[in-house]
N, C-alpha and C positions, 0 to 999 in steps of 0.2 A: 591443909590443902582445901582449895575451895570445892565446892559442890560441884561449879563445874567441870574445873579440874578432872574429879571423879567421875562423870558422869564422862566426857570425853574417853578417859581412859580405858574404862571400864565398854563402852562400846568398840572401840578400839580393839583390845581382848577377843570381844565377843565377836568380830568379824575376823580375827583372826583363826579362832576355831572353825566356825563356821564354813569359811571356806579352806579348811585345812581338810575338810571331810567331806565337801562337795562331789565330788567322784564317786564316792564311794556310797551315798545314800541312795543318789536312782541312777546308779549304772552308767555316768555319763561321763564324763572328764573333759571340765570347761578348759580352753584354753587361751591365753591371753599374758601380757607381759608383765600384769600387775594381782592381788588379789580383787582391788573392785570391777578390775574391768574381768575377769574370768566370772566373779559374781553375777554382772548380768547374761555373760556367756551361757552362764547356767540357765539365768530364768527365762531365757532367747529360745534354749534349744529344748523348751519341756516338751516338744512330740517327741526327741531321743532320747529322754530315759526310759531305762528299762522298768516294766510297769511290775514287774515280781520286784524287784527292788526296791522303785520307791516303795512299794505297800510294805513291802519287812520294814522299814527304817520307820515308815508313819505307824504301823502297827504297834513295834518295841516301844513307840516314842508313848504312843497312848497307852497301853499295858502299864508303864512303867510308872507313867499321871496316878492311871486308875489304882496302882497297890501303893504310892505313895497315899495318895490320899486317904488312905484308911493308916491311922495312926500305931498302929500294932505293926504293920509292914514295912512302915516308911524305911526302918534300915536295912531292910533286903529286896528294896522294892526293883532294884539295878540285876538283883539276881532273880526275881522273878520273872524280869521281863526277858532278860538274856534266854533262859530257860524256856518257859513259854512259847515262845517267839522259833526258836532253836527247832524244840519239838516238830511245831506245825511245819518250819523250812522243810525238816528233814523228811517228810511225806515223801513219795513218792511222784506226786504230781505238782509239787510246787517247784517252777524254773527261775531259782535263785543259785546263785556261785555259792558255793560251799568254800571252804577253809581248803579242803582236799583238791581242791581244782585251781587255787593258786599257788599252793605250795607242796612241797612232802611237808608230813610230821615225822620228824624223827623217831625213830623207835627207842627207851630208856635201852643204856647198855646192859647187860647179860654181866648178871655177877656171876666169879667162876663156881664152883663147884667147890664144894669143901675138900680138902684131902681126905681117903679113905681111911681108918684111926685101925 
């Protein structure tokens, strides 16, 4: 395959993710009938992201730069930054959606009890 073959496809891909997670990094949810046209719905509507949001999603993104790039890290640099990131959310004064707030977590089921012997 040619180069730009690859190169096509390969951006292709990458706006595919991209705006597969638009919603969900600053709080907004573009709407539109296609992915590029919700794309610039997105960069249209940046007074309405929510600004605890963007900043968790730019924050994890940088964390996650910074422990990669120390070579000792790089393979748990996705878990650093999750963590990290997680920690500071879960403050008390930071106004970010939690996991808890869009969903229940189910609780593991209750193994029984053994029989008395």
């Amino acid at each position: 395959m040619s180069n730009a073959v690859m190169t096509g496809f390969s951006t292709g891909i990458a706006l595919q993710i991209i705006t597969g997670v638009l919603k969900d990094a600053p709080g907004y949810k573009p709407e539109g009938p296609n992915k590029l046209y919700r794309l610039g719905n997105w960069l249209w509507h940046v007074g309405d992201w929510r600004l605890a949001a963007a900043l968790t999603a730019v924050t994890t993104s940088g964390v996650w730069a910074a422990a990669r790039a120390v070579r000792r890290l790089e393979p748990v640099a996705l878990l650093i930054a999750r963590e990290t990131v997680s920690v500071t959310v879960a403050l008390p004064a930071a106004d970010a959606e939690l996991v808890r707030d869009i969903t229940a977590i189910p609780s593991p089921p209750r193994r029984p009890s053994p029989p008395p012997t």
